[in-house]
N, C-alpha and C positions, 0 to 999 in steps of 0.2 A: 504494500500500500504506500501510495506517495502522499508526503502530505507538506502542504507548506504553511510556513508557521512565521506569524506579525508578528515584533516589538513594535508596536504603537509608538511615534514620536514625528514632530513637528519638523525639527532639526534631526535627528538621529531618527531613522524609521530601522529594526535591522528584519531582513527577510531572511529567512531559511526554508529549501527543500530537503528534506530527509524522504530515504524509501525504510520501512520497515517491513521486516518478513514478519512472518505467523510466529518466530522462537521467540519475535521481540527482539532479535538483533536488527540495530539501526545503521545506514551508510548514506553518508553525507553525498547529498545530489548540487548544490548549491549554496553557496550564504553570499551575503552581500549587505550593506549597509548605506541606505537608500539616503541622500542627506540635501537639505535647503540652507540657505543664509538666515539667520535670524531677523534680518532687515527688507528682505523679502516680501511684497505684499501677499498676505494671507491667500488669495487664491489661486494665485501662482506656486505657492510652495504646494496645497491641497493637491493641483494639476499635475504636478513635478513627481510627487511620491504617486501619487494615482497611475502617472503614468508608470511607472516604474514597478507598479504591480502588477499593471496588467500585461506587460509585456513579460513578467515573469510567469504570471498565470498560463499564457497562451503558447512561452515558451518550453514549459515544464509540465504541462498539462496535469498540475496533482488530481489525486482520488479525493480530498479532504484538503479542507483550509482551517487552519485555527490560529487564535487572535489573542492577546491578553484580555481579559475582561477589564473594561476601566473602573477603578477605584478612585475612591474618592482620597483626593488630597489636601495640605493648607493652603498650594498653590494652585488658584482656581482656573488661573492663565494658562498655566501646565494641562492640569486636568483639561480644559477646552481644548487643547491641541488634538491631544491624545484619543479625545472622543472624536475630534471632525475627523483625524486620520483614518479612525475605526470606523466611523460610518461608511467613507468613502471603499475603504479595502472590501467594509462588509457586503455593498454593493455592487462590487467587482465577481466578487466570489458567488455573489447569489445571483448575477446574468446568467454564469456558468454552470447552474442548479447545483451546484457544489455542495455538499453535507458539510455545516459549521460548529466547529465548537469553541465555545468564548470559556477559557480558564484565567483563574486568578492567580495573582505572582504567587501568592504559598502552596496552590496545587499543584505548579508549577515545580519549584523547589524542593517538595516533597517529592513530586513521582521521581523527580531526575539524582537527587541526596538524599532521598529519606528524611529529610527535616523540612519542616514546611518555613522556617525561620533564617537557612541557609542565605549567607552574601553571597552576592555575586563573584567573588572567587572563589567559591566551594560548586555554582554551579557550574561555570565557564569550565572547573577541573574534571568534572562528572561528565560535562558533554563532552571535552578532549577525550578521556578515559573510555568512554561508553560506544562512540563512534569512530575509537581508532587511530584517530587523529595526530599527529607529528607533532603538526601544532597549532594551540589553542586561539578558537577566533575572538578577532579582536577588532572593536571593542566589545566590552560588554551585551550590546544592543545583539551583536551578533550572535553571541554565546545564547542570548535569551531566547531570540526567534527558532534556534534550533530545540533549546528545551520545551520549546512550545509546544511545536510540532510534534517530537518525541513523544509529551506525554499527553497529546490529543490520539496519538497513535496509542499508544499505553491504557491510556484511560478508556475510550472512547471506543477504538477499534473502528470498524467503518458501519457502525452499527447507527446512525444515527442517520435519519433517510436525507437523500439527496433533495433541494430545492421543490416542491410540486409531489413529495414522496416517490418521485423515481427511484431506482436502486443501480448504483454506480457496478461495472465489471466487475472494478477491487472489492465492492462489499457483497457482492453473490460468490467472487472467490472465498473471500472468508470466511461467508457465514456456511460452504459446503466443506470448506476445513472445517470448522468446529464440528458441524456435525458428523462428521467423518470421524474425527476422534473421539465423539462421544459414543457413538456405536461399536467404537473398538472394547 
């Protein structure tokens, strides 16, 4: 299952593709850290990362999209970025009836470290470690968008229906794996 996975940001947007098999071993397809000018008029930067996703969408053709969930923060400037980003991605993904999952940075951190409290260099280590990796993406943003993915893959599996309840290839793949092992 391919799945591509937001960090949400204004200035820092970071994208990651990950494929994951049925064992749950994951292999890095793409990262990238999608970025505007903080001086930039607001619709132009929205434009800039929009576009920037959906040329990733249409180049990488994932089975699943998943996104940080936005939380609320003391920075409301912040939080507004991070939610137009996310509406925008959200509506990239959902032309493409894509099945979405919105996870929160501690479910995040938990599936990818085991602790839902983990800093970011405990996960940026986990996604190096976990996907093989030489070396650790950078920045941060990048580190995240793959933990995202990861654990929409982990969590979610492609069980959650595509846009319209269609059912995507990769989630009739896997839901005849499970039942294949379950009848073993």
């Amino acid at each position: 299952m391919r799945v591509l996975g937001v960090d949400p940001g204004l200035t820092r947007c970071g994208v990651g593709v990950v494929d994951v098999a049925l064992n749950r071993t994951a292999r890095l397809v793409h990262v990238e850290v999608l970025r505007t000018p903080a001086d930039q008029a607001l619709e132009l930067r929205l434009l800039h990362i929009g576009s920037g996703i959906r040329a990733l969408l249409d180049e990488y053709r994932p089975d699943a999209f998943a996104i940080e969930r936005v939380f609320a923060q003391q920075n409301v400037q912040s939080v507004m970025g991070v939610a137009q980003i996310s509406g925008v991605a959200l509506h990239l993904a959902a032309e493409r009836g894509l099945p979405i999952g919105l996870h929160t940075p501690s479910e995040v951190k938990a599936a990818v470290t085991g602790y839902g409290n983990a800093d970011k260099r405990q996960v940026t280590t986990m996604v190096t470690r976990l996907l093989g990796l030489e070396i650790a993406p950078k920045p941060a943003d990048a580190a995240d968008a793959i933990a995202i993915a990861v654990c929409h893959a982990w969590r979610q599996g492609p069980a959650a229906p595509a846009v319209g309840g269609a059912v995507t290839p990769a989630q009739r793949a896997w839901r005849e794996a499970e039942a294949s092992a379950r009848r073993r």
